[in-house]
C-alpha positions as CSV (number, residue, x, y, z in Angstrom):
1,X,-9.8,0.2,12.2
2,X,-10.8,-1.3,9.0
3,X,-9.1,-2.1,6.2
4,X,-11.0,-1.2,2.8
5,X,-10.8,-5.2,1.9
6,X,-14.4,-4.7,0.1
7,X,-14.0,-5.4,-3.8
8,X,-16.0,-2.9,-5.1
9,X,-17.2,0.6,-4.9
10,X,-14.1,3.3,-3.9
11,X,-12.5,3.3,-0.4
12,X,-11.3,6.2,1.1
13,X,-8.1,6.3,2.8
14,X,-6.9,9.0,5.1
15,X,-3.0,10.0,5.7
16,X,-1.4,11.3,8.6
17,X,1.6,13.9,7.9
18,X,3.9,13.8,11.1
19,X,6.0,16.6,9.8
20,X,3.6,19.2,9.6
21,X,0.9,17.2,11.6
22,X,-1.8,17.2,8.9
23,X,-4.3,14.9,7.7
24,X,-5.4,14.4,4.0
25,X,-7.4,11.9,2.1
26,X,-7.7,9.9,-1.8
27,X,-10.5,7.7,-2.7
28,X,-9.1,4.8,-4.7
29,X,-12.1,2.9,-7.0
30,X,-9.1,0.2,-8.4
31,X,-9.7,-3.2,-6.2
32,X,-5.7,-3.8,-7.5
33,X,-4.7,-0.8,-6.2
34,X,-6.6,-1.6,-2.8
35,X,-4.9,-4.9,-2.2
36,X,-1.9,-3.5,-2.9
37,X,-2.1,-0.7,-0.1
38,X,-4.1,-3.1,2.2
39,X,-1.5,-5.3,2.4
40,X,1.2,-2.8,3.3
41,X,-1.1,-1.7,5.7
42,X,-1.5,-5.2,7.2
43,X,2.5,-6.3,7.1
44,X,3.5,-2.6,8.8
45,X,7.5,-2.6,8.9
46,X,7.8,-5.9,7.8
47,X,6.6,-4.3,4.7
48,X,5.8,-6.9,1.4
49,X,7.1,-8.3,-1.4
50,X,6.1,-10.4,-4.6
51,X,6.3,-13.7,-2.5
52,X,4.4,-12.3,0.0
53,X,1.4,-11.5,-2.1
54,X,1.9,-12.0,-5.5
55,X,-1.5,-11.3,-6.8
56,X,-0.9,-7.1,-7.0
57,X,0.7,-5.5,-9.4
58,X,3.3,-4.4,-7.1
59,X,5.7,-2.3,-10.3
60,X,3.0,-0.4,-11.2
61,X,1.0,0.0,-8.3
62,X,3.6,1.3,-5.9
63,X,4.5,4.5,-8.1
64,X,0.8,5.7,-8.1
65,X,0.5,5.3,-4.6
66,X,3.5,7.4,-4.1
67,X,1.8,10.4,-6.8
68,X,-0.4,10.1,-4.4
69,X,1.6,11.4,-1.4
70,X,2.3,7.8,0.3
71,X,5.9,7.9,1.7
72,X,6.8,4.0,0.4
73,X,10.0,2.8,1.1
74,X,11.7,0.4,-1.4
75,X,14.6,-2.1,-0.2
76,X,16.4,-4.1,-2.3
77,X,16.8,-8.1,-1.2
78,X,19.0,-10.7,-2.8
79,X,17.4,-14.3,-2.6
80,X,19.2,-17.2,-4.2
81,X,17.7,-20.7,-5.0
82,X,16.9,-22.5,-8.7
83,X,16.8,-18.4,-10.1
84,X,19.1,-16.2,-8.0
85,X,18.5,-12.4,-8.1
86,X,16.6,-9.7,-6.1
87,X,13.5,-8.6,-5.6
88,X,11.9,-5.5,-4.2
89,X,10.2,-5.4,-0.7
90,X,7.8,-2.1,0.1
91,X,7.3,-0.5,3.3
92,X,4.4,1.8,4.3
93,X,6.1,4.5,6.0
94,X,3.0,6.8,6.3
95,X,0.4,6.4,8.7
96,X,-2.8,5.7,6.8
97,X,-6.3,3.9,7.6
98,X,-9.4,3.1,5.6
99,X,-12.7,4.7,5.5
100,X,-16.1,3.3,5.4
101,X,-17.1,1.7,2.0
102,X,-18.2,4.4,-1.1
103,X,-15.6,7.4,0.2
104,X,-17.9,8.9,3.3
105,X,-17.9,9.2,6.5
């Protein structure tokens, strides 16, 4: 299974549907967009947050991906230290895998 960790040129990704047991597939051309998906991908449940990868633009990504038809869960985690708050971590709940660099197959 790859990954689509290539920066350029579009990736396509391929979704599984397990409630009525279809497959469909998006291109994304956005290298952002890509690290942002690839890393849910890699971290599974364990899902990611801002400290995990910080370089994506997790707010505005994660939305898009969803338009998309992504099932994304969002959990809310409290974190204390110098600037106490909360932060988001995402979880990939869909079943989705990369393609072979420029969309085909």
């Amino acid at each position: 299974m790859t990954t689509g960790t290539t920066r350029r040129g579009p990736t396509q990704y391929w979704v599984f549907d397990p409630d009525d047991k279809t497959t469909f597939t998006f291109t994304l051309q956005h290298s952002r967009m890509r690290d942002v998906l690839n890393a849910l991908i890699q971290r599974g449940a364990t899902g990611c947050n801002f400290y995990d990868a910080p370089a994506p633009p997790w707010a505005s990504s994660v939305p898009r991906l969803r338009k998309v038809g992504l099932d994304i869960e969002t959990i809310r985690e409290e974190h204390g230290g110098e600037h106490p708050g909360h932060h988001a971590r995402y979880i990939l709940r869909s079943k989705v895998w990369a393609g072979p660099q420029g969309g085909t197959q």
